[in-house]
Backbone of each chain as nested JSON, in Angstrom:
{
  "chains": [
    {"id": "A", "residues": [
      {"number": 1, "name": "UNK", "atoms": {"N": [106.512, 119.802, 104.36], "CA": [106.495, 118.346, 104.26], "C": [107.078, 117.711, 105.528]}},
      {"number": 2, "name": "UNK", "atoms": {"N": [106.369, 116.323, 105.763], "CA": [107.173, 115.795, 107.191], "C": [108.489, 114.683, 106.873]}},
      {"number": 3, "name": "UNK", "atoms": {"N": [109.54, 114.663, 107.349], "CA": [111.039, 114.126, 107.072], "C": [111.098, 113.108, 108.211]}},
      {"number": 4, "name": "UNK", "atoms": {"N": [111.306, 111.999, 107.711], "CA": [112.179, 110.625, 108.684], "C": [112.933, 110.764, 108.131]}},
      {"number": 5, "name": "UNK", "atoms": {"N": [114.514, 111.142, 109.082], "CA": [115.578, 110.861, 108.127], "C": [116.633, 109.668, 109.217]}},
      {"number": 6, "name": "UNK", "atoms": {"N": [116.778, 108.468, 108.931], "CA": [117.192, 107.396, 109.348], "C": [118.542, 107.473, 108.815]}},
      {"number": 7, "name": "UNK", "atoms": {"N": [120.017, 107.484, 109.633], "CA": [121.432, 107.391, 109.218], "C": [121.907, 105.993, 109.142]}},
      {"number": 8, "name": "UNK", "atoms": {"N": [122.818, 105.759, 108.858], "CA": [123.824, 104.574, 109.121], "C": [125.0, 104.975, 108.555]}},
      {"number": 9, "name": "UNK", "atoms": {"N": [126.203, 105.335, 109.314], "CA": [126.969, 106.311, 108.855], "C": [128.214, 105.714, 110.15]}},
      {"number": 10, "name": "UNK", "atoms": {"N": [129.723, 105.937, 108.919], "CA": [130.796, 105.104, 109.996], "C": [131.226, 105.96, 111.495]}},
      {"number": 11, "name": "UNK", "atoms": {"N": [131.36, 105.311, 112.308], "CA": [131.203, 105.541, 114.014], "C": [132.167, 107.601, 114.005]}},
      {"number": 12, "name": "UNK", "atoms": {"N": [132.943, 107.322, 112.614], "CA": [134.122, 108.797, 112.951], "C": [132.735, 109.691, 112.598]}},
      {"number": 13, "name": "UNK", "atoms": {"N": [132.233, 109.405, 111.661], "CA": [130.559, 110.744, 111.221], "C": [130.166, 111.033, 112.179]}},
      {"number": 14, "name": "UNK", "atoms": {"N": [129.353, 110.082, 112.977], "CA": [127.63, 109.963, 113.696], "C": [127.688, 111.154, 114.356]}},
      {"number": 15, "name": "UNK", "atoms": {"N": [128.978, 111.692, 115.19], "CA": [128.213, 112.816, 115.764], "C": [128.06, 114.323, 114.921]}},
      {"number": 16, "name": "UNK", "atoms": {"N": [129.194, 114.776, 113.815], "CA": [128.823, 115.357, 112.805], "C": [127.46, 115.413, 112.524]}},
      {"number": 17, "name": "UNK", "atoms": {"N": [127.063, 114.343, 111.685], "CA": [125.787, 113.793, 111.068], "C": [124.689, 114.273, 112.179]}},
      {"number": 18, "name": "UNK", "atoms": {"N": [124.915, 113.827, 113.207], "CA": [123.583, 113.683, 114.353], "C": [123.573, 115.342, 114.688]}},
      {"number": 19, "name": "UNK", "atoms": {"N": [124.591, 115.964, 114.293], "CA": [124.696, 117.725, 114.954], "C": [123.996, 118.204, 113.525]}},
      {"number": 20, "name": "UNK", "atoms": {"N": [123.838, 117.913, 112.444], "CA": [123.909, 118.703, 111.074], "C": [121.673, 118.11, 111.028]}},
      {"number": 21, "name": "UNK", "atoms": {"N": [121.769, 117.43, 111.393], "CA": [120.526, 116.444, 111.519], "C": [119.381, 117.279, 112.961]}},
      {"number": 22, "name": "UNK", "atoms": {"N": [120.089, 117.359, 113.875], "CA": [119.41, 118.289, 114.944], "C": [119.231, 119.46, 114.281]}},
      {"number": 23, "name": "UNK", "atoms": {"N": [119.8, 120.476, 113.526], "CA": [119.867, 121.5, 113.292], "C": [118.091, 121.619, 112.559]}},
      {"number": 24, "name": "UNK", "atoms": {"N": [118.115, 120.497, 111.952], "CA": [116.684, 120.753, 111.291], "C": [115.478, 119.923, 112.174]}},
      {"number": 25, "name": "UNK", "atoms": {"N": [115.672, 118.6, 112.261], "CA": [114.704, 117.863, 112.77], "C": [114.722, 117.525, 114.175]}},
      {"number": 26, "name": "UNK", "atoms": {"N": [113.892, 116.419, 115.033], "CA": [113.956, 116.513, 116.218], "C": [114.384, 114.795, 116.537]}},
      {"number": 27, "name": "UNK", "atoms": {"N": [114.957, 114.501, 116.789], "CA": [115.9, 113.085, 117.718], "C": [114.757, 112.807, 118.046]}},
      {"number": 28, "name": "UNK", "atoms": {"N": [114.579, 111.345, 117.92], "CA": [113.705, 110.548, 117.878], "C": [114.018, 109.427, 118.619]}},
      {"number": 29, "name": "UNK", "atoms": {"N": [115.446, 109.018, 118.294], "CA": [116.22, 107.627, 118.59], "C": [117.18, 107.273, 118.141]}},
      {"number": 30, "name": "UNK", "atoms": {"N": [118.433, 106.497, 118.448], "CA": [119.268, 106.392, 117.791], "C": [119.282, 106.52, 116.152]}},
      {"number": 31, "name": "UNK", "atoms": {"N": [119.918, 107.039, 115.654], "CA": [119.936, 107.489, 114.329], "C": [118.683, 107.817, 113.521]}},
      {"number": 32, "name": "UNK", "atoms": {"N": [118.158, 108.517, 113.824], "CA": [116.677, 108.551, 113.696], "C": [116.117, 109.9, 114.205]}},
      {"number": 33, "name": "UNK", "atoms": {"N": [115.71, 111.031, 112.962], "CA": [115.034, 112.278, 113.311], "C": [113.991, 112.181, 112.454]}},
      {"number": 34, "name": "UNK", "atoms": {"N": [112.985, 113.109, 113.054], "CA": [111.941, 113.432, 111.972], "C": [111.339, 115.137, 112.611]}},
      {"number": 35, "name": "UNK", "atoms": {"N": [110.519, 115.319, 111.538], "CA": [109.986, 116.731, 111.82], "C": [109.573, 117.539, 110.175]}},
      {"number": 36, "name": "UNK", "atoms": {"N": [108.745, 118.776, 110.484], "CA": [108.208, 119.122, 109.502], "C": [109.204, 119.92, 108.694]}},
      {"number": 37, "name": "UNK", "atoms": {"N": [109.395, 120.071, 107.846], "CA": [110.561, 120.869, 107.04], "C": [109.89, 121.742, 105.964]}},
      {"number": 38, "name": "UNK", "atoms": {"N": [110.393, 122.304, 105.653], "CA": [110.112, 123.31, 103.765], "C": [110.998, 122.541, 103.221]}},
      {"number": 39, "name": "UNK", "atoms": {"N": [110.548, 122.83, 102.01], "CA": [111.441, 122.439, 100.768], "C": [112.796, 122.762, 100.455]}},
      {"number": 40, "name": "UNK", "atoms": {"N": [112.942, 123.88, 101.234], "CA": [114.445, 124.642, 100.796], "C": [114.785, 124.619, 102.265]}},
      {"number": 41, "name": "UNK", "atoms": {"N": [114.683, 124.008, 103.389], "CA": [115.308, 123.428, 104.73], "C": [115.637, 122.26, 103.834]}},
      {"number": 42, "name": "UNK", "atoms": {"N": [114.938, 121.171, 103.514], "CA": [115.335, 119.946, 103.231], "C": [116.434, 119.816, 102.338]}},
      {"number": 43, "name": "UNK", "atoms": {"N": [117.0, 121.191, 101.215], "CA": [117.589, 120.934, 100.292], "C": [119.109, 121.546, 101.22]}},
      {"number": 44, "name": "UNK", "atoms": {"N": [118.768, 121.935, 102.354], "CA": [119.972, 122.748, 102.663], "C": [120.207, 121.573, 103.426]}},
      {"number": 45, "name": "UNK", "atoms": {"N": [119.702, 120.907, 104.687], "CA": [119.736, 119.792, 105.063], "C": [120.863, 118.916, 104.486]}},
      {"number": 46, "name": "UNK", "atoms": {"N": [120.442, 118.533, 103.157], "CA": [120.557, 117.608, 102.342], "C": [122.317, 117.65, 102.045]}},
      {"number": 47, "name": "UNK", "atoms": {"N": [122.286, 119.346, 101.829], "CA": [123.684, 119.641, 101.31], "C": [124.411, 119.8, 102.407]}},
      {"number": 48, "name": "UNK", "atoms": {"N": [124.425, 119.719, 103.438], "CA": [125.018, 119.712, 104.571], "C": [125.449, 118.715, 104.949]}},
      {"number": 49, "name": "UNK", "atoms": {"N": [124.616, 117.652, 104.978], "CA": [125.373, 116.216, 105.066], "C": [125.921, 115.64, 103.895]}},
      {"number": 50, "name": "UNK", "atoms": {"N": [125.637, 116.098, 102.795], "CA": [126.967, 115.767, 101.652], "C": [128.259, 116.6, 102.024]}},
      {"number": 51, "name": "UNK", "atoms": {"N": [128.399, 117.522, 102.763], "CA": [129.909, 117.265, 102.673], "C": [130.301, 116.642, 104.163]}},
      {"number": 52, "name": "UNK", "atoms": {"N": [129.364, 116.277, 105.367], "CA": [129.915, 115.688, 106.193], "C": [129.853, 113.897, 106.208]}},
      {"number": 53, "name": "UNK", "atoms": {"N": [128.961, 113.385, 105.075], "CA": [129.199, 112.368, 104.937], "C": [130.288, 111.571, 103.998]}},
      {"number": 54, "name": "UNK", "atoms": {"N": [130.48, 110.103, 103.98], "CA": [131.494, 109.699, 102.77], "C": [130.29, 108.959, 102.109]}},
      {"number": 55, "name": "UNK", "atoms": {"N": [130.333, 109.484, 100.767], "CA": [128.948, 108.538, 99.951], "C": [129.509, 107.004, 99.705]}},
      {"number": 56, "name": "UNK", "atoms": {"N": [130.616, 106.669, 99.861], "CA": [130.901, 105.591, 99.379], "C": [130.376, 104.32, 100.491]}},
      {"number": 57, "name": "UNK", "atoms": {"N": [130.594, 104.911, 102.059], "CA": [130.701, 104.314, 103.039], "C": [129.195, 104.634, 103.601]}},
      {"number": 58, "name": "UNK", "atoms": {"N": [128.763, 105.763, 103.814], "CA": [127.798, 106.112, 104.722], "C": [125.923, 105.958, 104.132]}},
      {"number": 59, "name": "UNK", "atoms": {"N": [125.46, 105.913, 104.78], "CA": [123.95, 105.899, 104.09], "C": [122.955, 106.46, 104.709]}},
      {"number": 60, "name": "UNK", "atoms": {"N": [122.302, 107.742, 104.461], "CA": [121.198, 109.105, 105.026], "C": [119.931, 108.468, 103.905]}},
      {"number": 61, "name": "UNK", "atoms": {"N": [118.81, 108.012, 104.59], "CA": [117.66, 107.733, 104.013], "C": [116.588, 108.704, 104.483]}},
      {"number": 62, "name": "UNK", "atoms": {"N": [116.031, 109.47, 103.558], "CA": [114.881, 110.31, 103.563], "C": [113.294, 109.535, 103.724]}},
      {"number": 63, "name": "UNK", "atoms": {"N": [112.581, 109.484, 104.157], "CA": [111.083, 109.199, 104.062], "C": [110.306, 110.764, 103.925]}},
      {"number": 64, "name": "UNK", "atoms": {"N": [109.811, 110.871, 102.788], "CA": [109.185, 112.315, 102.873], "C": [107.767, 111.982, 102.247]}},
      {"number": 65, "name": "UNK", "atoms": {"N": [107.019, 112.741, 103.465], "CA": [105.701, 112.584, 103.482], "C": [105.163, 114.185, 103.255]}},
      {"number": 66, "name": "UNK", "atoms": {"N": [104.285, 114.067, 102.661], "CA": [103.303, 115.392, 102.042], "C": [103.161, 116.217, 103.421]}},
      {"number": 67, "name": "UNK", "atoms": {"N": [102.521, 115.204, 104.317], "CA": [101.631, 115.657, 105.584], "C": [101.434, 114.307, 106.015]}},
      {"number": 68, "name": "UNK", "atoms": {"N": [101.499, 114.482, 107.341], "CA": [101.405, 113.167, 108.557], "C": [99.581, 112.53, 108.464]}},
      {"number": 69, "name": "UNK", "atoms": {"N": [99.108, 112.956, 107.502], "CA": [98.037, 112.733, 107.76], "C": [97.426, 111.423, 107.348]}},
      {"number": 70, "name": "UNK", "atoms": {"N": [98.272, 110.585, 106.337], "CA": [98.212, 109.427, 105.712], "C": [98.951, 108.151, 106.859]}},
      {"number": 71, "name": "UNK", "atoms": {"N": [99.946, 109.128, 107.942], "CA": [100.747, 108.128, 108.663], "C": [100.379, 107.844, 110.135]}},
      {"number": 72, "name": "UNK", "atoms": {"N": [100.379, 106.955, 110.908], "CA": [100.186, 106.57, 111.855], "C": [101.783, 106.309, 112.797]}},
      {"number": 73, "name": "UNK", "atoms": {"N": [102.045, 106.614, 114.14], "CA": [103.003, 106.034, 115.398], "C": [102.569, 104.848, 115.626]}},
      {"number": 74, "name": "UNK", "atoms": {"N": [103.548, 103.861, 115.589], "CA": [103.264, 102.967, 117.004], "C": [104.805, 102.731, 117.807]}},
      {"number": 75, "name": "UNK", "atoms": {"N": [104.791, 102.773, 119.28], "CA": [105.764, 102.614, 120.283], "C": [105.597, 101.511, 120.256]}},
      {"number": 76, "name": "UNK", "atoms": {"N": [107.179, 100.76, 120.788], "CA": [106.908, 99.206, 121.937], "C": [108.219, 99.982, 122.488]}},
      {"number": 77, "name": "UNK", "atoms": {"N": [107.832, 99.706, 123.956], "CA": [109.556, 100.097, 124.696], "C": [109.225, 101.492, 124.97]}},
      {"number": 78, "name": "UNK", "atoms": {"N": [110.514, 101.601, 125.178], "CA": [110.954, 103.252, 125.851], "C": [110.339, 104.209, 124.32]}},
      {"number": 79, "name": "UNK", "atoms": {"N": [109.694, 105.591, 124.766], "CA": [109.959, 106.68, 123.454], "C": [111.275, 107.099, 123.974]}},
      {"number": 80, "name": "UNK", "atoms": {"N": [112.195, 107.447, 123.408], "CA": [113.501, 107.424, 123.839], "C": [113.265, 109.329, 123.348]}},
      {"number": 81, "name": "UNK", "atoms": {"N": [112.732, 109.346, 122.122], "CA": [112.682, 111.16, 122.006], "C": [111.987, 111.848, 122.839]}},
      {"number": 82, "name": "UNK", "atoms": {"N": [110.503, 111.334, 123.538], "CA": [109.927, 112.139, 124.492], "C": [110.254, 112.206, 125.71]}},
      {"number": 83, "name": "UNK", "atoms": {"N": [111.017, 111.287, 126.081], "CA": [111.799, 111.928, 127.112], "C": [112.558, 112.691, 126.79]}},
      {"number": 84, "name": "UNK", "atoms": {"N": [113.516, 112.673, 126.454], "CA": [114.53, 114.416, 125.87], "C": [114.051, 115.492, 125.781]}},
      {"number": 85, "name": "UNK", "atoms": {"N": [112.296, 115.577, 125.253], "CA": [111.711, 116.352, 125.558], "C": [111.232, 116.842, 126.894]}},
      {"number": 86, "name": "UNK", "atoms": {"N": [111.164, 115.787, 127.899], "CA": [110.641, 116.293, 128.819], "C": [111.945, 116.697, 129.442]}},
      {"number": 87, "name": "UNK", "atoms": {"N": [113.074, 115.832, 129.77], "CA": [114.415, 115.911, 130.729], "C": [115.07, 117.88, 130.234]}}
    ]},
    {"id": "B", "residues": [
      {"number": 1, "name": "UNK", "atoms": {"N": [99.5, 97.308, 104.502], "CA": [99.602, 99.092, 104.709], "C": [101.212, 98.771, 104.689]}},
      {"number": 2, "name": "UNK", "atoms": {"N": [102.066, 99.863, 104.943], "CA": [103.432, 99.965, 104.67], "C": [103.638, 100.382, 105.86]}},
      {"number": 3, "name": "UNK", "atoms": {"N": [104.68, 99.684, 106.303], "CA": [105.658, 99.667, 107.638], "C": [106.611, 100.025, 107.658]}},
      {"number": 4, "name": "UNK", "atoms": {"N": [107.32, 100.983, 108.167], "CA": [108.867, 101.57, 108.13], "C": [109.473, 101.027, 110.209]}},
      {"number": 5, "name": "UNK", "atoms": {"N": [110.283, 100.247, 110.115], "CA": [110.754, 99.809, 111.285], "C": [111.843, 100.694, 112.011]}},
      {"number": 6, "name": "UNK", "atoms": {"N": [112.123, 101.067, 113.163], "CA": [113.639, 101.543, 113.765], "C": [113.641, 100.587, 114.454]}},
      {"number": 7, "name": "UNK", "atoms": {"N": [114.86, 100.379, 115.145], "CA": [114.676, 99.801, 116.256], "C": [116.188, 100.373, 116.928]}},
      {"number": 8, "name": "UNK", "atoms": {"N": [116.025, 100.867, 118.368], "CA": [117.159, 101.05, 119.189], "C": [117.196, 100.128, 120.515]}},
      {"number": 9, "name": "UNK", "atoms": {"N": [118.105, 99.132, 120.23], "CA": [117.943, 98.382, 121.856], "C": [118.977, 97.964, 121.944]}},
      {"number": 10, "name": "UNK", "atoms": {"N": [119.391, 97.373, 123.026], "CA": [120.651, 97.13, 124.049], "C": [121.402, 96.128, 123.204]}},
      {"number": 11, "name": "UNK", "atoms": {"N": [122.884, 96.224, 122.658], "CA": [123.233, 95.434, 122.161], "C": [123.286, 93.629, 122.071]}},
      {"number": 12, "name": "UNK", "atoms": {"N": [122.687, 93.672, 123.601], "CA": [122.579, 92.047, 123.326], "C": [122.111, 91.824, 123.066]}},
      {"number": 13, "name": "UNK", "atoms": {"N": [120.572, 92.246, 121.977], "CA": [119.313, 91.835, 122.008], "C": [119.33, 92.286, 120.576]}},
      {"number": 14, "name": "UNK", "atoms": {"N": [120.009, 93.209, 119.718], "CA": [120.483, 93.612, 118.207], "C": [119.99, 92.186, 117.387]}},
      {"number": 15, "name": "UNK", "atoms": {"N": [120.612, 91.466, 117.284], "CA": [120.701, 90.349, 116.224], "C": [119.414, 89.383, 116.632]}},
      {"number": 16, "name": "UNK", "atoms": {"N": [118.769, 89.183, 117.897], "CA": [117.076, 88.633, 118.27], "C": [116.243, 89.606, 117.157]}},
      {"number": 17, "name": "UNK", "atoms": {"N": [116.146, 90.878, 118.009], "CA": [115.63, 91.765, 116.831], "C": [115.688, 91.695, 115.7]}},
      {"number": 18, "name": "UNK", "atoms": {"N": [116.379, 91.741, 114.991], "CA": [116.635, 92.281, 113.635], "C": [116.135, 90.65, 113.187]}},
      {"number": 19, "name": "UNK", "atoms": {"N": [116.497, 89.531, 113.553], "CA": [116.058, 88.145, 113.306], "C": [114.49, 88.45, 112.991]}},
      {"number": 20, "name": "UNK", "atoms": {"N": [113.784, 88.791, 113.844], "CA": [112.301, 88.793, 114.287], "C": [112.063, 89.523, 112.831]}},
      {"number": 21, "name": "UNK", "atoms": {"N": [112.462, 90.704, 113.545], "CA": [112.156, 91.687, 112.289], "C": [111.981, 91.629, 110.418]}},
      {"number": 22, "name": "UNK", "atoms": {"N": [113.215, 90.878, 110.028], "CA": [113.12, 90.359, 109.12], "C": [112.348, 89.158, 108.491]}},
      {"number": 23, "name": "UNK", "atoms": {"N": [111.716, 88.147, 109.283], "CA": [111.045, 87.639, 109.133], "C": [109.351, 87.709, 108.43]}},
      {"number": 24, "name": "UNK", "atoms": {"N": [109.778, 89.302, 108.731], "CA": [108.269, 90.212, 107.978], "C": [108.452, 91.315, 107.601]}},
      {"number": 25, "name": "UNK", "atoms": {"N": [109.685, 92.074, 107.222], "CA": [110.391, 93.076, 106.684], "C": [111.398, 92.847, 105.695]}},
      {"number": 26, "name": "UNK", "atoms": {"N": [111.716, 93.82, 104.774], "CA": [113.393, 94.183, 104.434], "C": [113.94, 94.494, 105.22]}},
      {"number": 27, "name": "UNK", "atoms": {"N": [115.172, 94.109, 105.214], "CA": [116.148, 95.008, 106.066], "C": [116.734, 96.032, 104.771]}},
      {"number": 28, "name": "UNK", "atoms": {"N": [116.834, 97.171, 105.007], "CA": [117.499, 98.669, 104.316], "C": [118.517, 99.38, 104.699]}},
      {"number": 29, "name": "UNK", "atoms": {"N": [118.781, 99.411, 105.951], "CA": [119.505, 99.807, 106.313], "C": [120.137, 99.287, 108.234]}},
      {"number": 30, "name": "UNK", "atoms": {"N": [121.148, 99.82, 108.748], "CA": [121.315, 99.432, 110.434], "C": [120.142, 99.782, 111.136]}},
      {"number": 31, "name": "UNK", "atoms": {"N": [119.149, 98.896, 111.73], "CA": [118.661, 99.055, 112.881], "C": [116.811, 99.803, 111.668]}},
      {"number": 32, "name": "UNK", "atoms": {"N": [116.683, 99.216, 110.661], "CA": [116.066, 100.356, 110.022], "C": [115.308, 98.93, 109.228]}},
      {"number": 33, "name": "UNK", "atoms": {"N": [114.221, 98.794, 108.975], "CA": [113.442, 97.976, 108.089], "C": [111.989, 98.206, 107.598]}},
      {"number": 34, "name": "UNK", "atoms": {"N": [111.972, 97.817, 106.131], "CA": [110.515, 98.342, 105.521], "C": [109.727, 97.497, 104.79]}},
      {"number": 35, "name": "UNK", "atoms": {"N": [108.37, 97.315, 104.6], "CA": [107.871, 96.444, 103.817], "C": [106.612, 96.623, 104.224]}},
      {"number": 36, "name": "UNK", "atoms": {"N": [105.657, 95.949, 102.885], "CA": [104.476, 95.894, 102.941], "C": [103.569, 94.84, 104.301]}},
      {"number": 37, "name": "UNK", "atoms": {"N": [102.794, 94.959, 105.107], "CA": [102.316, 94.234, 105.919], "C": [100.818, 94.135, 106.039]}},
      {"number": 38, "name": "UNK", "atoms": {"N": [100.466, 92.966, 106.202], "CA": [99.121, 92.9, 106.542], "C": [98.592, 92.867, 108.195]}},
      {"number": 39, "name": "UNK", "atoms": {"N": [97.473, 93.864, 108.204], "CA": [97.201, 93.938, 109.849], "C": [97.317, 92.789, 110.601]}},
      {"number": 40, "name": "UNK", "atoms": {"N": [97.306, 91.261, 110.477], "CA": [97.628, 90.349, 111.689], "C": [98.97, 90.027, 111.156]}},
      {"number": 41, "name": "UNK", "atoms": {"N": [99.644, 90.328, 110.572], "CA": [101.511, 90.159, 110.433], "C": [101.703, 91.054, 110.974]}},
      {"number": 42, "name": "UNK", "atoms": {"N": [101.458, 92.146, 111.083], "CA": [101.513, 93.485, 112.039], "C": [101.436, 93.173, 113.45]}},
      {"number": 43, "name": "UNK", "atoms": {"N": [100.396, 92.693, 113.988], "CA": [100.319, 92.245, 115.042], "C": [100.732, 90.898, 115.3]}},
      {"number": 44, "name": "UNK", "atoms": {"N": [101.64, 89.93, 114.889], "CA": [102.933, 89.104, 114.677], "C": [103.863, 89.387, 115.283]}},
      {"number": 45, "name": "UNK", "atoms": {"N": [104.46, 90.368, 114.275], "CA": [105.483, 91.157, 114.563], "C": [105.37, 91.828, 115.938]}},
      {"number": 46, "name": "UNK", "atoms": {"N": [104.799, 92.073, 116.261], "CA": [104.936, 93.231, 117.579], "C": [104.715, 91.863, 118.475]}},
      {"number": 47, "name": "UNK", "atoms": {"N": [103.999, 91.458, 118.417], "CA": [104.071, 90.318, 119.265], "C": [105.412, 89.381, 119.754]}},
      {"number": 48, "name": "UNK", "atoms": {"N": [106.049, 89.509, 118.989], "CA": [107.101, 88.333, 118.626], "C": [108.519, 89.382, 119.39]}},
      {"number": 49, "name": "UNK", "atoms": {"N": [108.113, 90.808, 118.976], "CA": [109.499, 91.744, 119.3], "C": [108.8, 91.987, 120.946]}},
      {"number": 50, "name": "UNK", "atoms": {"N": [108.054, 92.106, 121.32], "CA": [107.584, 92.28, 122.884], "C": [108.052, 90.905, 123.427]}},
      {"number": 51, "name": "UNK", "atoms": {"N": [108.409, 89.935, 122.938], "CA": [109.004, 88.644, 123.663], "C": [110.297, 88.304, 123.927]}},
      {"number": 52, "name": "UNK", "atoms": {"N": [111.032, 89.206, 122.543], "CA": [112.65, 89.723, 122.678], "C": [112.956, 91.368, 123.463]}},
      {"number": 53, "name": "UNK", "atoms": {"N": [112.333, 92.355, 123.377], "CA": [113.306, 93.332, 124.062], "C": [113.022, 93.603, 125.335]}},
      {"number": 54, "name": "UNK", "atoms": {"N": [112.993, 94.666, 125.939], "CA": [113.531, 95.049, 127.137], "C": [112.411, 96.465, 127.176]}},
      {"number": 55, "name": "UNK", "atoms": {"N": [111.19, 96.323, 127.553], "CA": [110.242, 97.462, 127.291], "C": [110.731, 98.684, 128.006]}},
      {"number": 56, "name": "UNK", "atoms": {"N": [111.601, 98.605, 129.359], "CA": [112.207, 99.717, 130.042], "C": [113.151, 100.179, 129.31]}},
      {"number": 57, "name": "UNK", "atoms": {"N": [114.288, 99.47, 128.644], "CA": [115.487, 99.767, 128.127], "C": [115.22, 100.383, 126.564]}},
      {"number": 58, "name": "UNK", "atoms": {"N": [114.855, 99.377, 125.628], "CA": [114.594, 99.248, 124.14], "C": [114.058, 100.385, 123.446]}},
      {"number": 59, "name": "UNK", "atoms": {"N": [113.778, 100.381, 122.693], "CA": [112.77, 101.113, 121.808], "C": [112.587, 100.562, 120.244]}},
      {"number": 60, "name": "UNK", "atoms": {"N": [110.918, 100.651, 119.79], "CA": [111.161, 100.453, 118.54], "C": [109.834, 100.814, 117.826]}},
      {"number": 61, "name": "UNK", "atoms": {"N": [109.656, 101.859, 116.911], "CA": [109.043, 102.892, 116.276], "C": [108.628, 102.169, 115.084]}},
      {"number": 62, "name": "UNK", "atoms": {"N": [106.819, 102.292, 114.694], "CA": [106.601, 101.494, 113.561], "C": [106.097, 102.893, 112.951]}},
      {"number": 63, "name": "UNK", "atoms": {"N": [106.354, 103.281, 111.725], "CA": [105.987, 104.437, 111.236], "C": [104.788, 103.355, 110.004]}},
      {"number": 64, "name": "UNK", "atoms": {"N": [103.459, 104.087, 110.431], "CA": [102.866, 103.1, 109.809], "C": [101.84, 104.051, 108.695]}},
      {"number": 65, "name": "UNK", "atoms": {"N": [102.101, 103.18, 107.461], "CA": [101.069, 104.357, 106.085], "C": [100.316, 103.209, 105.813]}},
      {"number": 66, "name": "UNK", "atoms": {"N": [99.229, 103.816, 105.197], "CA": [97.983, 102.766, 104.41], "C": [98.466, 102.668, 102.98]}},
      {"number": 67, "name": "UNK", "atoms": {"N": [99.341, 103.255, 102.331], "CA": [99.843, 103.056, 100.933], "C": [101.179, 103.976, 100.793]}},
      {"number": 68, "name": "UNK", "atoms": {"N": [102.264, 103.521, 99.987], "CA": [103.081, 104.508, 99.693], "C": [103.056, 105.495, 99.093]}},
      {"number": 69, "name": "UNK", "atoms": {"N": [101.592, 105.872, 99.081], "CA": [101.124, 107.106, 97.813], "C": [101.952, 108.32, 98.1]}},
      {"number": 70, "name": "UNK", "atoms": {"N": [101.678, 108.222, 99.506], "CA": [101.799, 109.129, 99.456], "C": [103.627, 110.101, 99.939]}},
      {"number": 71, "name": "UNK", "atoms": {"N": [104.283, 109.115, 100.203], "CA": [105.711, 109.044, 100.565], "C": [106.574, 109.08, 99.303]}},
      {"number": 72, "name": "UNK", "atoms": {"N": [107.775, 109.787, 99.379], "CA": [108.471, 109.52, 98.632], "C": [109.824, 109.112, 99.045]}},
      {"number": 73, "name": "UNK", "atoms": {"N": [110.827, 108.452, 98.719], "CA": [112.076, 108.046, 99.61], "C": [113.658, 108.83, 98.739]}},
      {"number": 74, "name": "UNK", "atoms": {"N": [114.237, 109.252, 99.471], "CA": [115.156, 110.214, 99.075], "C": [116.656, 109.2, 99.844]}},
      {"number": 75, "name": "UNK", "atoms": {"N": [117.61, 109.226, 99.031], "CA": [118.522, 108.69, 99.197], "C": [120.528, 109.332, 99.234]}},
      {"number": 76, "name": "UNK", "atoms": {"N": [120.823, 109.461, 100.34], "CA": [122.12, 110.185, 100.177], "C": [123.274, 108.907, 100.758]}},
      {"number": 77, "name": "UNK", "atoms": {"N": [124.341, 108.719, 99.519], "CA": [125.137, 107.735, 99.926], "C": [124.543, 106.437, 99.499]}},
      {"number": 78, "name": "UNK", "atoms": {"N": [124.955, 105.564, 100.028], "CA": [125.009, 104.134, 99.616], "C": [123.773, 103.538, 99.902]}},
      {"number": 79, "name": "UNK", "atoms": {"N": [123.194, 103.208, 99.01], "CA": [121.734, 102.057, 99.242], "C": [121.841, 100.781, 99.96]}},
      {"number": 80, "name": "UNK", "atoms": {"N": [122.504, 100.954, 101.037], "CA": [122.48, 99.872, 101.357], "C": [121.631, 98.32, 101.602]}},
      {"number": 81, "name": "UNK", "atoms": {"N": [120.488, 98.276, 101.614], "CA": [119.661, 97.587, 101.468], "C": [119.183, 96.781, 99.701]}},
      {"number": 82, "name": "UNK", "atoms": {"N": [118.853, 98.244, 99.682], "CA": [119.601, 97.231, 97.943], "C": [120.855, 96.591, 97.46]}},
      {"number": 83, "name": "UNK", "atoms": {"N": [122.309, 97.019, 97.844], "CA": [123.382, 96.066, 97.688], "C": [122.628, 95.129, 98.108]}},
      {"number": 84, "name": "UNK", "atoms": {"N": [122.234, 94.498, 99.46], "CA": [122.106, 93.273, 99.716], "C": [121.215, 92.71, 99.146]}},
      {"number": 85, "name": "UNK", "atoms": {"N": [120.096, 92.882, 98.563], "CA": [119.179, 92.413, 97.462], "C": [119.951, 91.685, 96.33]}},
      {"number": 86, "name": "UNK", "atoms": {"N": [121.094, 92.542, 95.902], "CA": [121.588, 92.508, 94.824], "C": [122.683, 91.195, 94.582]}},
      {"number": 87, "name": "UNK", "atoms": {"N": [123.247, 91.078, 96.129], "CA": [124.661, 90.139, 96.667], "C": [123.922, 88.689, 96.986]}}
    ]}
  ]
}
């Protein structure tokens, strides 16, 4: 399945979060990964940032798509992830 | 079709954005907005955010579906976007 996973998480997390978040998906943009996952990546994922997040304070939003095939990109501005890819 | 927004740009330009943005979105989360759109509100919107950011500096990612059929949304921590619905 393909994963947007969008953070908003207090400034002491983000880099936790953003290290536990690379491990599976690919940086996209500020707080912002996506990439193809299994089912049991996503659940380990998942449990990984429950114990580095605070649920009371922090907020990890999933978008999970079957297959990219229903979804479309659009850029304005910098791709801020394809460069990282290229640099 | 359904629109999922990021947006990463230079802090002086945060609150233009997110202004614009909302004007044809939810806001859900920091820097993060979703909602149903019709193709010339679509092209509105992009219009309106190409007049506020910084195309060298900025960035801002429209993850775009023809229906939510096929997505599902997964949630860790605080809904933030719904509190504010709610407040």
């Amino acid at each position: 399945m393909y994963v947007i996973m969008v953070y908003d998480v207090n400034v002491s997390r983000v880099t936790k979060v953003l290290k536990v978040g690379r491990k599976y998906l690919n940086w996209v943009q500020n707080s912002v990964l996506e990439g193809e996952l299994t089912k049991s990546k996503m659940e380990k994922l998942k449990s990984e940032l429950r114990r580095v997040i605070n649920v009371k304070e922090d907020s990890v939003i999933f978008y999970v798509l079957r297959s990219t095939k229903y979804m479309t990109w659009e850029y304005l501005g910098k791709e801020k992830g394809r460069e990282e890819l290229i640099i």
